[in-house]
C-alpha positions in Angstrom: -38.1 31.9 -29.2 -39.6 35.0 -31.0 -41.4 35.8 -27.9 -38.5 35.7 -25.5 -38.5 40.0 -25.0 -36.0 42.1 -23.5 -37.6 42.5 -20.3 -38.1 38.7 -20.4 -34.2 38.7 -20.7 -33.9 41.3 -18.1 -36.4 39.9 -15.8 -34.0 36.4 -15.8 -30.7 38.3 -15.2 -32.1 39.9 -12.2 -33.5 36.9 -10.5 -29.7 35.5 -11.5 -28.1 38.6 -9.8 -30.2 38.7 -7.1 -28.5 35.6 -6.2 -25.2 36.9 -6.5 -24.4 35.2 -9.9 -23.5 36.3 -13.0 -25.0 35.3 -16.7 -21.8 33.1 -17.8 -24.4 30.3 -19.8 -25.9 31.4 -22.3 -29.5 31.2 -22.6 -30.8 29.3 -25.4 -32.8 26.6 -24.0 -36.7 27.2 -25.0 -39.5 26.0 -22.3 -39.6 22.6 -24.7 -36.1 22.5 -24.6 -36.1 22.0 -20.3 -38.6 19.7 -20.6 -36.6 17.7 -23.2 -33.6 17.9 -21.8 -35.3 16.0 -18.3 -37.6 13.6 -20.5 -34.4 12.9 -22.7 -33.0 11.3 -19.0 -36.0 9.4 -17.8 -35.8 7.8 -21.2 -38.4 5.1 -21.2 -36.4 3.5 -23.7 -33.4 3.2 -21.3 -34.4 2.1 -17.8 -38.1 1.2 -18.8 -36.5 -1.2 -21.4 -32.9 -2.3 -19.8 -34.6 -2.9 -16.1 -37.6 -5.0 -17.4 -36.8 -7.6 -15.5 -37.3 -6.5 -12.4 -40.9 -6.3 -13.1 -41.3 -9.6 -15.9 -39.2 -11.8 -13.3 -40.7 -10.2 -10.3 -44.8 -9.7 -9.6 -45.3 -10.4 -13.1 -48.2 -8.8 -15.4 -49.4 -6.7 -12.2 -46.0 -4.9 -11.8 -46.1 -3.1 -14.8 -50.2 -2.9 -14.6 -50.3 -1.7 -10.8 -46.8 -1.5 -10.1 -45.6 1.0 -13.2 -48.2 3.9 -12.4 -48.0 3.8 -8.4 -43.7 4.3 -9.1 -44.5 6.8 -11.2 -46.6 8.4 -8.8 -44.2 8.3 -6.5 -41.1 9.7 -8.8 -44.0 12.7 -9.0 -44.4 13.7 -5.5 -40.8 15.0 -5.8 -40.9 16.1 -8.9 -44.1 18.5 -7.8 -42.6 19.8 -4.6 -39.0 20.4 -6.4 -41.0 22.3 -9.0 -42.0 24.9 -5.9 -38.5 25.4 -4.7 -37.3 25.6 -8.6 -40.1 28.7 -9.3 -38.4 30.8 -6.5 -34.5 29.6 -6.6 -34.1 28.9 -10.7 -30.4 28.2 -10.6 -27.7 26.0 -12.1 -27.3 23.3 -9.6 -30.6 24.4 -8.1 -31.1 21.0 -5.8 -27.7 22.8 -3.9 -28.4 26.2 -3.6 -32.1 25.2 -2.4 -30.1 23.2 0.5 -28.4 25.9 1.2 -31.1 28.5 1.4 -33.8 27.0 3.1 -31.1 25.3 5.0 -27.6 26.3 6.0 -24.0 25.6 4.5 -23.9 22.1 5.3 -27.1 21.1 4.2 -25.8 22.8 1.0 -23.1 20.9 0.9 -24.7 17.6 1.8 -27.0 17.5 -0.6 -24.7 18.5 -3.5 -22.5 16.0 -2.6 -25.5 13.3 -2.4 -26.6 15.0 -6.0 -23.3 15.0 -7.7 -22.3 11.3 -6.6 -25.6 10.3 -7.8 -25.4 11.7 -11.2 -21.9 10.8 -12.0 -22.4 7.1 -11.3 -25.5 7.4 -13.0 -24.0 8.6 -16.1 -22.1 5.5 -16.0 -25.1 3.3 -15.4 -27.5 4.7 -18.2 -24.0 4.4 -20.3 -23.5 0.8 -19.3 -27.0 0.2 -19.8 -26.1 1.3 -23.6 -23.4 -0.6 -24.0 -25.5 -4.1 -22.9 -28.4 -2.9 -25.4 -26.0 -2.6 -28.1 -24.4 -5.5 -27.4 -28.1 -7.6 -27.1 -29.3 -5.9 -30.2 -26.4 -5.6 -32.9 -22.7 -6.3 -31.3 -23.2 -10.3 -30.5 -25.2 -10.9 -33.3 -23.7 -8.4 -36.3 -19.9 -7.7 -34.7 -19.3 -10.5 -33.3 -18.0 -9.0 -29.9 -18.0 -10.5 -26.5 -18.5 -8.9 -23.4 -15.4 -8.1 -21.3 -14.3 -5.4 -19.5 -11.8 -3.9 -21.9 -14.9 -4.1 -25.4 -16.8 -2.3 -22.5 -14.8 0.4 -21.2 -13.6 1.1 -24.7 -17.3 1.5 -25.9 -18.3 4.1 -22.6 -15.0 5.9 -23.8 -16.1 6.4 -27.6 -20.1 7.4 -26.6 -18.8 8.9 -23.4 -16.1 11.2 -25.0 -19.0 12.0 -28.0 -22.1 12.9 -25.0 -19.1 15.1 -23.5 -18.1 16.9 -27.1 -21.3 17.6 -28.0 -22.1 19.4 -24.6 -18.5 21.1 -24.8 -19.1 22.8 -27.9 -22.2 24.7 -26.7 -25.7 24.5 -25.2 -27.5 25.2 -28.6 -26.6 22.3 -30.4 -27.2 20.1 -26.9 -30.9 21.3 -26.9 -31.4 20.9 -30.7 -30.6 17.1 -30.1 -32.4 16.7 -26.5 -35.3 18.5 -28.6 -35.0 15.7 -31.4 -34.5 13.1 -28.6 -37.9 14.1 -26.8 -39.6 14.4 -30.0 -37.6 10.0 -31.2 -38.6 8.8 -27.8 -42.1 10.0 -28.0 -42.3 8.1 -31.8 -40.5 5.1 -30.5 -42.4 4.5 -27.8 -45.5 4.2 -29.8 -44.2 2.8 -32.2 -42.2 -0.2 -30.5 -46.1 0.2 -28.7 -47.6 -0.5 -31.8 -45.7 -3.5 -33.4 -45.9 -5.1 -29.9 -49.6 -5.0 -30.0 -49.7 -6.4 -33.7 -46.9 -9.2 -32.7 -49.3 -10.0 -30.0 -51.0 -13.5 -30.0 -54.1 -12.6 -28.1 -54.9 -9.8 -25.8 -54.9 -11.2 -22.1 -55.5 -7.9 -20.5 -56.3 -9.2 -17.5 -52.3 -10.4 -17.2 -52.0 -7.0 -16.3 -53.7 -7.2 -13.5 -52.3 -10.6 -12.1 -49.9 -11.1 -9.4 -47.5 -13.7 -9.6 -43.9 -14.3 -7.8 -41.0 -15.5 -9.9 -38.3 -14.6 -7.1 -35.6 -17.2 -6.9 -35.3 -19.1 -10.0 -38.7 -19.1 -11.3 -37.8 -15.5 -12.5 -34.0 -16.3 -13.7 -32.7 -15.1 -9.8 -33.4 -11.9 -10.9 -34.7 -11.5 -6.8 -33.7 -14.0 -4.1 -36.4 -16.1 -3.2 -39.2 -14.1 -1.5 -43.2 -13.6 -0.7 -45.1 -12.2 -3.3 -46.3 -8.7 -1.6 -42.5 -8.2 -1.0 -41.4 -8.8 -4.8 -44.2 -6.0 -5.9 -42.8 -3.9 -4.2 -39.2 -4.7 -5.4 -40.4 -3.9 -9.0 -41.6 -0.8 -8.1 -37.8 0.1 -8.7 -38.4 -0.1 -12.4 -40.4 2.8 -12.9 -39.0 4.7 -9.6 -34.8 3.9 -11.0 -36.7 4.7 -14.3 -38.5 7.7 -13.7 -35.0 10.1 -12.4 -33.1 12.6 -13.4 -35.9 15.1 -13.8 -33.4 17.7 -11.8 -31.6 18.6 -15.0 -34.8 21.2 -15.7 -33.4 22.9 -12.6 -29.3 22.4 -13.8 -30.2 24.4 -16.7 -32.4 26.8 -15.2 -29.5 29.5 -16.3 -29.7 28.4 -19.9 -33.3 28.4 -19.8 -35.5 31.4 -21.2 -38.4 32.3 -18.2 -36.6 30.0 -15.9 -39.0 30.4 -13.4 -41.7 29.3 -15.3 -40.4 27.1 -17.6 -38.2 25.3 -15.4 -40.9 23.7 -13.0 -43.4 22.9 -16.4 -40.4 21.5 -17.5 -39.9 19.1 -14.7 -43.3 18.1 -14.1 -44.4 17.5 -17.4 -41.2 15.5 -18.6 -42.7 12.9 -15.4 -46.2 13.2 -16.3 -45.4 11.9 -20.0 -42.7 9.8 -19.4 -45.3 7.9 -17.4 -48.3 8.0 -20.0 -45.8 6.6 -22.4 -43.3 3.9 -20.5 -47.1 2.7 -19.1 -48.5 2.3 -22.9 -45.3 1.0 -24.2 -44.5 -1.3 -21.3 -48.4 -2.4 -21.3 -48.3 -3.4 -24.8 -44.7 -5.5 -24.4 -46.3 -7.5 -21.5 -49.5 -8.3 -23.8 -47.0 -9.5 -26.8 -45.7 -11.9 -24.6 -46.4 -15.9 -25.1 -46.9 -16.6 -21.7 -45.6 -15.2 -18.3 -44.1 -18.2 -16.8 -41.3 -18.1 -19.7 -40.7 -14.5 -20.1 -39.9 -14.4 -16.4 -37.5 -17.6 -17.0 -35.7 -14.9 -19.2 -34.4 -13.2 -16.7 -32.7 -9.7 -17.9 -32.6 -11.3 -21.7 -36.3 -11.0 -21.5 -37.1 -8.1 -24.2 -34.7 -9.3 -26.5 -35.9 -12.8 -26.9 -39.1 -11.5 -26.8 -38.8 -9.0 -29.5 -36.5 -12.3 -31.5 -39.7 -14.7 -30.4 -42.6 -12.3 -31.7 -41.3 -9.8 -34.0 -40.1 -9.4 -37.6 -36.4 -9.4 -38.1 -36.4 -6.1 -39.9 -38.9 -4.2 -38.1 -37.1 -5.1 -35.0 -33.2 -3.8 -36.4 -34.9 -0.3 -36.7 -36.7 -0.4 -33.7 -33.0 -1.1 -32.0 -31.7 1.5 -33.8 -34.0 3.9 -32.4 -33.4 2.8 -29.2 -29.9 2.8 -29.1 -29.8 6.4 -30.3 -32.3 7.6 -27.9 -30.3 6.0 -25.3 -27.5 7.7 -26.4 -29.0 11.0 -26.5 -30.3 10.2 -22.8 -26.6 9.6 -21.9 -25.9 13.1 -23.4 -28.4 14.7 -21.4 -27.3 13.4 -18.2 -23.7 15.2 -19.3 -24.9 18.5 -18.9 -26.9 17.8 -16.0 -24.0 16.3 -14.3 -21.5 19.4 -15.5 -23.7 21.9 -14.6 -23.9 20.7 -11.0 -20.0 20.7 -11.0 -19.9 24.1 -12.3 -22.4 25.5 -9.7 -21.1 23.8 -7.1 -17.5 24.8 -7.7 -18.3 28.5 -8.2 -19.2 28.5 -4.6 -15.5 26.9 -4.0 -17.1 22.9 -3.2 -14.9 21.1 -5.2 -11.4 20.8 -5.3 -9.8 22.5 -8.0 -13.1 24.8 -8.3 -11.8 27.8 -10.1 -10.7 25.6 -13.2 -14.0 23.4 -13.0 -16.3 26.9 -13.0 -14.6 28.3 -15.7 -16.9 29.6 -18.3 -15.5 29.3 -21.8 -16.0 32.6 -23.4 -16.5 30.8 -27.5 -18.9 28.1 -26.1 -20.3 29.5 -23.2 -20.0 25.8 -21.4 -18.4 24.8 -18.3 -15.7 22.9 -20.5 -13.7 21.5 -17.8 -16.8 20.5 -15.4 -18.1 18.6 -18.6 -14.8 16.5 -19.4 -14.2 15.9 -15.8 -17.6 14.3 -15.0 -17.8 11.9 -18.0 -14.4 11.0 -17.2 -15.2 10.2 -13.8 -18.5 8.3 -14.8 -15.9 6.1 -17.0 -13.2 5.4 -14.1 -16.2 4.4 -11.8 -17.8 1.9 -14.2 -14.1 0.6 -15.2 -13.1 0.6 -11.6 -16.3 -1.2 -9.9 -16.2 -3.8 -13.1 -12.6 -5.4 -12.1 -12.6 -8.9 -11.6 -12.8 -8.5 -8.2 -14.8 -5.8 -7.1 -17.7 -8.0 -5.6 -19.1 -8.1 -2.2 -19.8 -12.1 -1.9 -21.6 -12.9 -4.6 -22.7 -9.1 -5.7 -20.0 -6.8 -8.0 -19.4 -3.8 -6.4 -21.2 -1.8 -9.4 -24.3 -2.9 -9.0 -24.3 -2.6 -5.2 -22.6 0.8 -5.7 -25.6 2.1 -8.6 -27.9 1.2 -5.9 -26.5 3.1 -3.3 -26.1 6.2 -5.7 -29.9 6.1 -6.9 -30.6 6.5 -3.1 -28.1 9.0 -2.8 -29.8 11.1 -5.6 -33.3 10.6 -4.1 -31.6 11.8 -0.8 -30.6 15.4 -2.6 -34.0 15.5 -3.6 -35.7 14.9 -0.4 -33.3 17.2 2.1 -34.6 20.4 0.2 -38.0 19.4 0.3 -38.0 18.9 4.2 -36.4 21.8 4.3 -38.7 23.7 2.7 -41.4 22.3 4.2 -40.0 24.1 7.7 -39.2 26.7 6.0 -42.3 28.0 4.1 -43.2 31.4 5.4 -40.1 31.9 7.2 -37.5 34.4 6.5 -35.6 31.6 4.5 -38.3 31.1 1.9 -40.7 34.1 2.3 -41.2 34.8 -1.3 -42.6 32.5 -4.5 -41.8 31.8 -7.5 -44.6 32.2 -10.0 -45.1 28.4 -10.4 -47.2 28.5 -6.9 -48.7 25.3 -5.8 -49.9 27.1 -2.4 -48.7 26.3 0.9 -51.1 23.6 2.0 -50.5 21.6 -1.5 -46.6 21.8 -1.4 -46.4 20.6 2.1 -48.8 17.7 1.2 -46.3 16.9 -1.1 -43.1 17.4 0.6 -44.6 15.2 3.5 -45.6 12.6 0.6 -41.8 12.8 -0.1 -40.4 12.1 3.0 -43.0 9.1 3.2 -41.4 8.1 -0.4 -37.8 8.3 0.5 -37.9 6.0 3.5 -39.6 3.3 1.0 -37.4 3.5 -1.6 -34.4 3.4 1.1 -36.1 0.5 2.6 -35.9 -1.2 -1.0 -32.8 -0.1 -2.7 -30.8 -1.8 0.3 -32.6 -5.3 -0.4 -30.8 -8.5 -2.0 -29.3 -8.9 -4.1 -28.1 -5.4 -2.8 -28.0 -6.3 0.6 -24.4 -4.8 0.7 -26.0 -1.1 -0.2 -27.6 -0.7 3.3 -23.3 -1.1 4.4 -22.0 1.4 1.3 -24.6 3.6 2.6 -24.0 4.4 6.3 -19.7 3.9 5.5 -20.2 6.9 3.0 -22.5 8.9 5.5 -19.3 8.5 8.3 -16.9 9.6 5.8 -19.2 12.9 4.4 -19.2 13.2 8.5 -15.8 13.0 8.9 -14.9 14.8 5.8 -17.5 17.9 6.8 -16.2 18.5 10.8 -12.6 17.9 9.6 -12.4 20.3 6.9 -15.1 21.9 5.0 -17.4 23.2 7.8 -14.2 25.9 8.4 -13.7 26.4 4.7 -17.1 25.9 2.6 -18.9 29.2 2.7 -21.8 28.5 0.8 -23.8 30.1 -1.6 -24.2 34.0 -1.6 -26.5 35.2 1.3 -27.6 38.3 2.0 -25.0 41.1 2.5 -22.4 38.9 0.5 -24.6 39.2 -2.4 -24.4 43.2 -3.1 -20.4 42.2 -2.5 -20.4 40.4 -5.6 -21.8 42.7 -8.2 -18.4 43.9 -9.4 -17.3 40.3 -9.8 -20.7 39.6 -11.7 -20.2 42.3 -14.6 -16.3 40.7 -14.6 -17.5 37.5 -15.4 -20.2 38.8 -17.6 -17.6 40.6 -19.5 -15.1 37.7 -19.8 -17.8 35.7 -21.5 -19.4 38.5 -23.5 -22.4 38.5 -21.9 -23.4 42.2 -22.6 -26.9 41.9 -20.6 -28.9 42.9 -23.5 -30.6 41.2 -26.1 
């Protein structure tokens, strides 16, 4: 980062300041580095790989063909109007102070809460999602394990507690390996790309182009019975649940070097490519198949006895191994995004226990205790929600519960958009950051996102997660009840306005606690 200056430096601590925060993180994240650490989420080679089903049992050739690059679209609109808000605001936990900006406290509060469930439970999911590749690739077939609750939860324990480790013992060495993880997924991709095409038995492109409808048990029961516009639109999940997580460019913003401009490349681009690449990857996987009709018989087995049906034994252990690492690494991402909104929530005094969870440690310079408790808590929920019986008729609670979470982390992204979009040229968001899309663009955007959350509402609450639409509005009484009964009287909120010059003597405090001298 030879051409990080000291006025560069300087220029970042004031926008920090200005905020009424102090430098506690240390920035060492380059402008590749954001953008790795939110491409090393999205991971193509998790969700894109672990959720292929939903297309290959679903629409069939035309939901990955059509369906892949109209979710992906889709995923962008918020990623482009969260990049506006993230060039003026670039904070840790940005999606919460933007609420609380362009909003008020409890729109603050609302959508931290709404961000922080979602990324804790989907820590556990892309974790769980791990566990199930490892288990389809090398622990059946090498180990000899069998899936049960305990082989599981003790699995999310060992790669849990190593994400967690890694992140605790400082930012440098997490964005050294999110760096390598961008650069493995990028080679994977193509490469997995590659040796589909050669396992390939001809090239029916125009399978990419065809609807079909597996629902009911034409596609394993993957999706109940339904018509065939209805189950394209169902597998638009896969690249919307696929293409997440891009908010961690705006969690890091305080470790990030030219936040303000870095941070909203950082988000876009990690969408842009992770959608070039899942659509060449997944494009290439459909072509390598034998035929449609049995792949979508497969159900959620279908990439691994395709990749057994079509592809060399060897060649396909290494692929899996690169896989399972990049997972792995995308797992380790989603730790510091998830500790980082603990930490910037709690320094505002939203969580219980706050001071201990926005402690700073001064040889690290990580939120150690927001780290430990978030992948401890993404552990409990998958061990808690996989219990015998945890089900809601036919359903287990974790799925319906991942569901509802995805929804609830698209919800934290939408409520500062719309809030933004009433807010643009107000005295709530009268000044932009440098990334500028204009005002006529970002509202065309944020009105794109509003559009976008009602459809992916309307389809995460379908069966087989019928029970979601239930989860949903119970958790939205209990924020209520939870919000008028005790935190609109205690929650104050981020720093605004006068309470910000208040806080400068606490800011060169918990500079100097950390060592954080303010100069290069």
């Amino acid at each position: 980062m030879s051409d990080y200056t000291e006025l560069d430096k300087k220029q970042d601590v004031h926008i920090l300041h200005s905020m009424g925060y102090a430098q506690e993180l240390e920035r060492r994240m380059s402008s590749f580095s954001n953008f790795a650490v939110s491409f090393s989420i999205i991971c193509i080679l998790s969700g894109g790989i672990n959720s292929l089903a939903q297309a290959t049992s679903g629409a069939g050739g035309a939901a990955i063909g059509i369906g892949w690059p109209l979710g992906c679209f889709i995923s962008l609109v918020f990623a482009v109007a969260m990049a506006q808000i993230s060039s003026a605001y670039p904070t840790a936990g940005g999606l919460y102070h933007w609420g609380s900006i362009l909003g008020n406290r409890f729109t603050g509060w609302l959508t931290a809460w709404f961000n922080l469930l979602g990324l804790v439970t989907v820590l556990g999911a892309i974790n769980v999602g791990t566990y199930y590749f490892f288990m389809g690739s090398f622990g059946t077939s090498y180990l000899g394990l069998t899936d049960t609750i305990t082989v599981r939860i003790i699995f999310l324990v060992i790669i849990t507690g190593a994400q967690a480790l890694v992140n605790h013992m400082g930012i440098g060495l997490t964005a050294k390996l999110t760096d390598f993880s961008g650069y493995l997924i990028f080679a994977t991709a193509i490469a997995l790309a590659a040796v589909c095409l050669l396992s390939a038995p001809s090239y029916e492109f125009g399978r990419l182009f065809t609807f079909a409808n597996y629902s009911g048990e034409a596609g394993s029961n993957v999706w109940p019975t339904t018509s065939g516009s209805w189950v394209f639109l169902l597998g638009l999940l896969l690249p919307i649940y696929t293409i997440t997580g891009y908010d961690a460019s705006a969690h890091t913003s305080e470790e990030t070097v030219k936040a303000a401009h870095s941070v909203p490349r950082g988000m876009v681009s990690s969408v842009l490519w992770s959608a070039l690449f899942g659509y060449i990857m997944l494009c290439s996987f459909v072509l390598m198949l034998p035929n449609m009709d049995d792949a979508a018989k497969q159900g959620w087995n279908v990439f691994f006895w395709a990749m057994d049906t079509q592809v060399n034994a060897t060649v396909k252990d290494i692929l899996y191994l690169a896989i399972l690492v990049s997972q792995w690494l995308c797992g380790l991402a989603t730790v510091t995004s998830v500790s980082r909104m603990i930490f910037a929530f709690s320094r505002d005094g939203g969580l219980p226990a706050s001071k201990a969870l926005s402690k700073v440690s001064p040889n690290y310079r990580t939120p150690v205790a927001a780290i430990w408790t978030g992948s401890i808590l993404s552990v409990l929920f998958v061990w808690f929600t996989s219990l015998d019986f945890m089900k809601i008729g036919e359903t287990p609670v974790y799925t319906i519960v991942v569901s509802c979470t995805v929804i609830f982390l698209f919800f934290s992204f939408a409520i500062p958009i719309t809030l933004g979009l009433f807010a643009w040229g107000t005295s709530r968001w009268d000044k932009m950051g440098p990334w500028n899309l204009g005002e006529g663009l970002f509202k065309l955007f944020a009105v794109l996102s509003i559009i976008a959350m009602i459809l992916i509402f309307i389809l995460g609450i379908q069966p087989p997660n019928g029970a979601a639409l239930y989860v949903t509005v119970g958790f939205l009484l209990l924020t209520a009840i939870v919000w008028f009964g005790f935190e609109s009287r205690r929650f104050k909120g981020p720093p605004i306005g006068a309470e910000v010059a208040k806080r400068q003597a606490e800011i060169a405090a918990a500079e100097a606690a950390v060592g954080e001298s303010g100069e290069r």
